[in-house]
C-alpha positions in Angstrom: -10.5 -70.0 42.1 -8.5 -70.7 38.7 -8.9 -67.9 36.3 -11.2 -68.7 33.7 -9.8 -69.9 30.0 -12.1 -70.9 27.2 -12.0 -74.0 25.1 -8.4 -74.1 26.5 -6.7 -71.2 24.5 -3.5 -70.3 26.3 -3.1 -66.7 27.7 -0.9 -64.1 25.4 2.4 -62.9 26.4 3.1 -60.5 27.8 5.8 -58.0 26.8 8.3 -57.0 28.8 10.6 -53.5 27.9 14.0 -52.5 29.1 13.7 -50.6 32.4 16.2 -47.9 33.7 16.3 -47.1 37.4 17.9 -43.8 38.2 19.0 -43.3 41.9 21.1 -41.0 43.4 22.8 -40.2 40.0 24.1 -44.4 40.1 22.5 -45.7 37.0 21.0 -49.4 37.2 19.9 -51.0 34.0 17.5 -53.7 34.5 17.1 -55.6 31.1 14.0 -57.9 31.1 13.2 -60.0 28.1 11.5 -63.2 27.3 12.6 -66.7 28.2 15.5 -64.5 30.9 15.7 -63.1 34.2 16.6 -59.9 34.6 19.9 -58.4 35.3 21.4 -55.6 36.9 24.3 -53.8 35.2 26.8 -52.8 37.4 27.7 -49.0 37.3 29.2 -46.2 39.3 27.2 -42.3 39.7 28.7 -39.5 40.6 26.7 -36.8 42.4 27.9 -33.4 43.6 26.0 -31.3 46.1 26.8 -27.2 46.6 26.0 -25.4 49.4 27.2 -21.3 49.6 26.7 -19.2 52.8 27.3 -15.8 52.6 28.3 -13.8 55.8 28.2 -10.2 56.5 30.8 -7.9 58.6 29.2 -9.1 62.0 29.2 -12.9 60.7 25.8 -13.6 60.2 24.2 -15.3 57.6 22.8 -12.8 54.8 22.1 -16.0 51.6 22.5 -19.7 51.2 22.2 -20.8 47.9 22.5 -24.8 47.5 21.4 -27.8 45.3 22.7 -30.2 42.6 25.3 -29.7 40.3 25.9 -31.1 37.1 29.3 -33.1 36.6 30.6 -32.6 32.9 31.8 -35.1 30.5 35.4 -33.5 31.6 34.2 -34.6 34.9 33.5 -38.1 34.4 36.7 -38.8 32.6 38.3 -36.8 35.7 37.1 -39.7 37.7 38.0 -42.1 35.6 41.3 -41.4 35.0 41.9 -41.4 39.0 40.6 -44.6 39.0 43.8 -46.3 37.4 46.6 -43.2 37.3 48.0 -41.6 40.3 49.7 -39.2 38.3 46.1 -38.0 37.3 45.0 -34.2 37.6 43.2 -33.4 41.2 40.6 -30.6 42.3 42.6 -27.7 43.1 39.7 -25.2 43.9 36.9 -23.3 41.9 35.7 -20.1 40.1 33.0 -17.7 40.2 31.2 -15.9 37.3 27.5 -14.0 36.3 26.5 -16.5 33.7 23.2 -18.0 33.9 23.4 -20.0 30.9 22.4 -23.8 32.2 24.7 -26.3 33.2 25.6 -28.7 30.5 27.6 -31.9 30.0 29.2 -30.6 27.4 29.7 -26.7 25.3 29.3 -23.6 26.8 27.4 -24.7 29.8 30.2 -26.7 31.0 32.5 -24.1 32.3 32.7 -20.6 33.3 30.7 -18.7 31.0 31.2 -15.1 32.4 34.5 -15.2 34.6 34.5 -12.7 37.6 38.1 -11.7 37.5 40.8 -12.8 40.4 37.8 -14.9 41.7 39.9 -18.5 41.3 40.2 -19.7 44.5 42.3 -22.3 45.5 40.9 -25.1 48.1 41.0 -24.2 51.8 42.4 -27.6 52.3 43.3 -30.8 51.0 40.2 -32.3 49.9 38.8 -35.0 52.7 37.0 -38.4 52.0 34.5 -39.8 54.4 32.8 -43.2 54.1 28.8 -42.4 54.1 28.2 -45.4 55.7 27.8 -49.4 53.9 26.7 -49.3 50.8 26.0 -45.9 50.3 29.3 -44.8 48.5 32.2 -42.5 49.2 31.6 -38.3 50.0 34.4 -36.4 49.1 34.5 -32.4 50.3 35.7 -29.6 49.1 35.5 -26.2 50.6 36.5 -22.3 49.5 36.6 -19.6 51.2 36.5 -15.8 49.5 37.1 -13.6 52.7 36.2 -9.9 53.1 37.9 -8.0 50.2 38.1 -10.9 47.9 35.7 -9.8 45.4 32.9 -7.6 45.1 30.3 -8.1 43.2 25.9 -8.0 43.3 25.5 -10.9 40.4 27.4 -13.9 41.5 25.2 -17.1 39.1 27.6 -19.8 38.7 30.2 -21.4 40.4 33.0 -24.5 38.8 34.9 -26.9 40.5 38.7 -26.9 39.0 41.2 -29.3 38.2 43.5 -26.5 36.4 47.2 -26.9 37.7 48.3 -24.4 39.2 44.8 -22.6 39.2 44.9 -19.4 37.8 43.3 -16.0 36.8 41.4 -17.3 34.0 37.9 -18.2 32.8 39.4 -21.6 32.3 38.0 -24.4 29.6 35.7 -27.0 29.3 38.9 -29.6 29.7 39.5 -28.5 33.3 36.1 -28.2 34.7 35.1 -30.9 36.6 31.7 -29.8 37.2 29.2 -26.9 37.1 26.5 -25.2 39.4 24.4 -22.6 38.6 22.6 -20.7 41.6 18.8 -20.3 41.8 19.6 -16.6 42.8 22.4 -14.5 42.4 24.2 -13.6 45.4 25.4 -10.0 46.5 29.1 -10.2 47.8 29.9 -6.9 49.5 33.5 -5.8 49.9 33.0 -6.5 54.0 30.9 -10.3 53.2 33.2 -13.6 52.6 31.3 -15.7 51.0 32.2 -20.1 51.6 31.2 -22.7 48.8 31.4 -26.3 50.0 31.2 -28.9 46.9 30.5 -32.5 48.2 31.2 -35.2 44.9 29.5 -38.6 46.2 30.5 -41.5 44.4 28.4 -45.1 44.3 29.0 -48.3 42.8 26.4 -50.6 42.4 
């Protein structure tokens, strides 16, 4: 059945508005206008996962605490800079602090705001690289460890992830913080707990 048009007036157009997809923190922009196909703009999206266990004396699980971090503006031009210099700045561990102020881009929720002192840790290990598999990007992993006598303290809210070289005893800046996480509860390190942050960057092209 043909769709019914009186006295032969053609239909109206239709408008058609740009469209942004966001998946897994890769950014496609689909552009749709009249008279053109659409077309996807290729990106690349960087996402970062935290997960932190705390153990007791006897080495069971007291907290996790884990979800998605924000990557700062420092952080994106971390990765970029990688991308075409070897002699580029890498992760060399992460901080702790009691600020809850929210993770930003950018300003003061884009490092440390209230540095636990001697809580820089450096990385337990070189940072590995694992392919997640085709077309779903690149995981990189890093993990620290604060054992048993590392630091003490009931408030632990934020975590960074580093690239200061060496790392140091410091609050550090906004230009050395890759990225930022703020727990959804503050975690309770005893002087007997060791407390283990794994930070897991994924990176996707599209």
């Amino acid at each position: 059945m043909q769709p019914i048009n009186p006295g032969g007036v053609p239909p109206e157009a239709i408008g058609l508005t740009d469209h942004v997809t966001y998946e897994l923190g890769n950014i496609t922009e689909i552009v749709k206008t009249k008279g053109h196909r659409a077309h996807p703009r290729d990106s690349v999206g960087v996402v970062g996962h935290v997960r932190a266990v705390l153990y007791g004396p006897d080495g069971e699980i007291k907290q996790i605490e884990e979800g998605s971090n924000l990557v700062t503006d420092y952080g994106d031009e971390h990765v970029g800079e990688r991308l075409h210099d070897d002699t580029a700045l890498i992760v060399t561990g992460m901080r702790l602090g009691t600020g809850v102020t929210a993770a930003a881009k950018a300003g003061a929720g884009a490092a440390i705001v209230t540095y636990i002192l001697t809580s820089q840790e450096a990385l337990d290990a070189v940072a590995s690289g694992a392919d997640k598999g085709a077309g779903l990007g690149w995981r990189i992993t890093h993990v620290c460890t604060w054992i048993a006598g590392d630091i003490t303290n009931g408030a632990i809210a934020e975590t960074v992830l580093t690239d200061e070289t060496p790392i140091t005893d410091v609050a550090g800046v906004v230009g050395d913080t890759v990225a930022r996480f703020v727990f959804a509860a503050t975690i309770d390190k005893q002087a007997g707990d060791s407390l283990v942050v794994t930070w897991q960057l994924d990176y996707l092209g599209a």
